[in-house]
N, C-alpha and C positions, 0 to 999 in steps of 0.2 A: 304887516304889523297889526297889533289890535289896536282897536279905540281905545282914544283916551276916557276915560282910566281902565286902565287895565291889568290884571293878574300874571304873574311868570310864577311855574313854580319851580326850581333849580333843586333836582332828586340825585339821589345815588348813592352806591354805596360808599362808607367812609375808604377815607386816601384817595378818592377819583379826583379832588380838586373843588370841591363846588364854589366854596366859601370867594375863591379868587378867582370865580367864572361868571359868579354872581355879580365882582365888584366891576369888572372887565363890561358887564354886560348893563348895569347903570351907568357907567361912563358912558358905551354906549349910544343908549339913550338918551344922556344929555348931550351928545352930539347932535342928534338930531331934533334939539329941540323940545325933548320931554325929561321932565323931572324923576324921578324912582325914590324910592327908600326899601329896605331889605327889612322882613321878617324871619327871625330863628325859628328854625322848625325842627329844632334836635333836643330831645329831654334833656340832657345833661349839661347842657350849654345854660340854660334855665337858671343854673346855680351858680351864686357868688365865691367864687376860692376854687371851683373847679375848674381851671384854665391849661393844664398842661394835657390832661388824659384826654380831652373834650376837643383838643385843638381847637380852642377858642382863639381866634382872630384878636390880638391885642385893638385896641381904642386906635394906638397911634399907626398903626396899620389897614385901616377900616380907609382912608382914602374922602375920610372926614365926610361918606357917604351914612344917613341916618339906618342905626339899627335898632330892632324894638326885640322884645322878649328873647334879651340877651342879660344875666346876673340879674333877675325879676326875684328870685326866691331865695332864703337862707337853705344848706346845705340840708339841716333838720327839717327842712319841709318836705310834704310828699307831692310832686303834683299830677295832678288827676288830666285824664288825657280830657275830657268833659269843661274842665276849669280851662285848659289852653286853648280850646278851641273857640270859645265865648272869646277869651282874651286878645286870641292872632284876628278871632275873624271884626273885632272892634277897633283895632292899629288897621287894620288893611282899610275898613269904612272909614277911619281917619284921615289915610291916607289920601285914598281915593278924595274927600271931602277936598282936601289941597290941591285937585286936580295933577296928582304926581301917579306914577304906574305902584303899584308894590310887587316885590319881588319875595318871595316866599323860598327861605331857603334851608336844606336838609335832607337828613337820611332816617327819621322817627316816621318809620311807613305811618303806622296808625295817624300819629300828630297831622300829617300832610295831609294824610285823607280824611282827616276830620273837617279840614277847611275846607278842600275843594269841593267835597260831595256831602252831601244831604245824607250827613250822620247825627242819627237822635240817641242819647245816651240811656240808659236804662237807672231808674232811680237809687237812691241811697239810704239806709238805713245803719246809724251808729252805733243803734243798740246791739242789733244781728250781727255787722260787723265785730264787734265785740267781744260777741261771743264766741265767733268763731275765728278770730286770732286768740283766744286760750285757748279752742283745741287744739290749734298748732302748736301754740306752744307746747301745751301737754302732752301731742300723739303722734307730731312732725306732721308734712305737707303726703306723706305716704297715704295716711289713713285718709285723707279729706281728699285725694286727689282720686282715689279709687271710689268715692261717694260720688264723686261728681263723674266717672265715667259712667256710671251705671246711673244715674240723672241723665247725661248727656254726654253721649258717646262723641258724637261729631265735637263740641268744643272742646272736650277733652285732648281728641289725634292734634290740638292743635293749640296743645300748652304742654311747658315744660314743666314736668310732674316736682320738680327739686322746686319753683315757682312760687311758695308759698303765697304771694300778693295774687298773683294770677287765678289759682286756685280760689282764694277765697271769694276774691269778685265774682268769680264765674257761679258758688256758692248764692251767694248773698243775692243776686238779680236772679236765679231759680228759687229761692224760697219767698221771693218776692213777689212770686207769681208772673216772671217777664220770660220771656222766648233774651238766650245770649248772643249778642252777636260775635262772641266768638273773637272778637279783633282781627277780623275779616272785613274785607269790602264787601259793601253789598250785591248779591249777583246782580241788579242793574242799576251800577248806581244813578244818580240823578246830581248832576253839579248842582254846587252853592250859586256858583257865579259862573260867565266867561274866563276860561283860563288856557293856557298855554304849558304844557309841560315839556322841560328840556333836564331828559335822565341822559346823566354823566356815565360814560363805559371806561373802560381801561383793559385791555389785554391781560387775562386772568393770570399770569406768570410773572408781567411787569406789575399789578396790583401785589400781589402774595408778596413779591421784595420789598415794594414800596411799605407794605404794611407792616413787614418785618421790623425792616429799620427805623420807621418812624416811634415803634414802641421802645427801640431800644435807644431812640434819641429821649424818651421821656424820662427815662431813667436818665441820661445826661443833662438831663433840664431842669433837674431837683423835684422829680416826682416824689418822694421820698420827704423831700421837708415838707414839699404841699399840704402831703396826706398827714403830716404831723402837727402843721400849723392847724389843720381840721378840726383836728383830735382835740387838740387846743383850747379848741371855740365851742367843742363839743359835740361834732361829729361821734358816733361809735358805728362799728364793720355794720349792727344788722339793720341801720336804716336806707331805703331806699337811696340815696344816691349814694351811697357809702359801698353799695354793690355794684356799682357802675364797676366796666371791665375797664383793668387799670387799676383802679381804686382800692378795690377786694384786694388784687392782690399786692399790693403797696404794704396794705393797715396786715398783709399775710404775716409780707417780710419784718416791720415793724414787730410784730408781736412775736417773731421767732418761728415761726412755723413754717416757716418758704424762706429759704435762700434766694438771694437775689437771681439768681440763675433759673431757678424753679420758679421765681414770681416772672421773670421776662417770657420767659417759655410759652408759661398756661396764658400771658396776656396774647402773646402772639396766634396761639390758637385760638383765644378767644373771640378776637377779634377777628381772626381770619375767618370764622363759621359765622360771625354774626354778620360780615359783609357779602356772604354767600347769602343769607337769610336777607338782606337789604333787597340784593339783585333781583331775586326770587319776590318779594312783594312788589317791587314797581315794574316787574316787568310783565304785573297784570294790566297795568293801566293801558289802556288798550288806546289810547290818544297822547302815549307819551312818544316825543322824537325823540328817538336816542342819539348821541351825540361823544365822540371819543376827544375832548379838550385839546389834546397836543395837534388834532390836526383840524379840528374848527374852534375860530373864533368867532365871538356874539352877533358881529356884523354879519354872519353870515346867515343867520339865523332869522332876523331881525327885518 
């Protein structure tokens, strides 16, 4: 076990379980005598109304164990992976301050390894910015994504060219005069703190059904009014969490452009490629224990 206080970070890709490996594993620890509270470490969770696609863990399910940077944001905000990390790594020194463990929980590669490791962000400018979201608008992410491979090749193989937000960042910190990091780990990283990683696995053919059905449970769950009650409040499709998968294609069906058949579909593949892209970043972490949920419990870890 670590000293007290101490850091868990509970990773993996979405459908592996975490959210209720995490609570299993505060229990846990108050078994033995130490306190925990749970950090969210998933962008999308971040947002208020976004609870179906997000598999947000309801309040009255939470096991009345403390969670922090969970519904922190309105839907119309953007947040900035720089802004969560100040944020998670000021709740964990809280934490800690209480003499309780923190548990750090999610699948936002970047998010995670903001906290754990000694990641410095590269600065901001609103003006530049600015300017070059009109030339998206004006020229699409096509023409800025092809400036920025011929800037920077390396960050480029490792953004999606459709990406416009991506694109522009990567923009914005080279006319800024900064080296990008790409939304990579650093080739050596250097931890923040003392931590402990435990990445969730799943047998990739029981994950693929699991991830199946749970998209087409969201649609049974009223994903559909969710994304209307959004609308409502004043969500629209092109802002940042508005494109969360799930989401996009909800506000698709909504507006008549996808069939509900055609919006389950592309969510299913969606999310099946981004849980392959999950696997694939934590299984750089080269201090992570991997861990299959159905056949270890916390205690065992611990």
């Amino acid at each position: 076990m670590t000293a007290v206080p101490g850091l868990f970070a509970v990773v993996g890709a979405t459908g592996t379980g975490k959210s209720e490996f995490a609570l299993d594993l505060v229990e846990t620890l108050r078994e033995r005598g130490r306190d925990a509270e749970i950090v969210g470490a998933d962008a999308m969770q971040l947002y208020r109304g976004m609870d179906i696609a997000t598999a947000k863990l309801p309040v009255d399910e939470r096991r009345g164990i403390v969670h922090h940077l969970i519904d922190v944001l309105e839907p119309g905000e953007d947040a900035a992976v720089a802004w969560y990390q100040q944020a998670a790594r000021e709740a964990i020194s809280e934490i800690w301050s209480r003499g309780h463990d923190a548990v750090l929980v999610g699948g936002s590669g970047l998010y995670v390894s903001s906290v754990l490791w000694d990641f410095r962000f590269p600065p901001r400018d609103e003006a530049l910015r600015a300017r070059l979201e009109c030339e998206l608008e004006a020229q699409g992410p096509g023409v800025l994504f092809e400036r920025l491979r011929t800037l920077d090749p390396a960050t480029a193989a490792r953004i999606d060219a459709r990406n416009g937000r991506r694109v522009i960042r990567a923009l914005e910190i080279l006319e800024l005069g900064e080296s990008t990091h790409g939304a990579a780990l650093p080739e050596a990283p250097v931890p923040w703190a003392p931590h402990r990683i435990l990445a969730l696995s799943a047998p990739r053919e029981e994950l693929v059904l699991r991830l199946d059905a749970r998209v087409e449970r969201m649609w049974q769950q009223g994903l559909l009014a969710e994304v209307s009650s959004l609308r409502e409040a004043g969500l629209e499709p092109g802002t940042t969490a508005a494109r969360a998968i799930g989401y996009a294609q909800a506000f698709a069906q909504l507006d008549g452009t996808m069939t509900e058949h055609e919006a389950i579909a592309e969510t299913q593949a969606l999310t099946r490629r981004y849980a392959r892209r999950q696997v694939s970043w934590f299984r750089r972490y080269a201090d992570a224990e991997w861990i299959d949920p159905s056949q270890t419990r916390p205690s065992a870890v611990l």
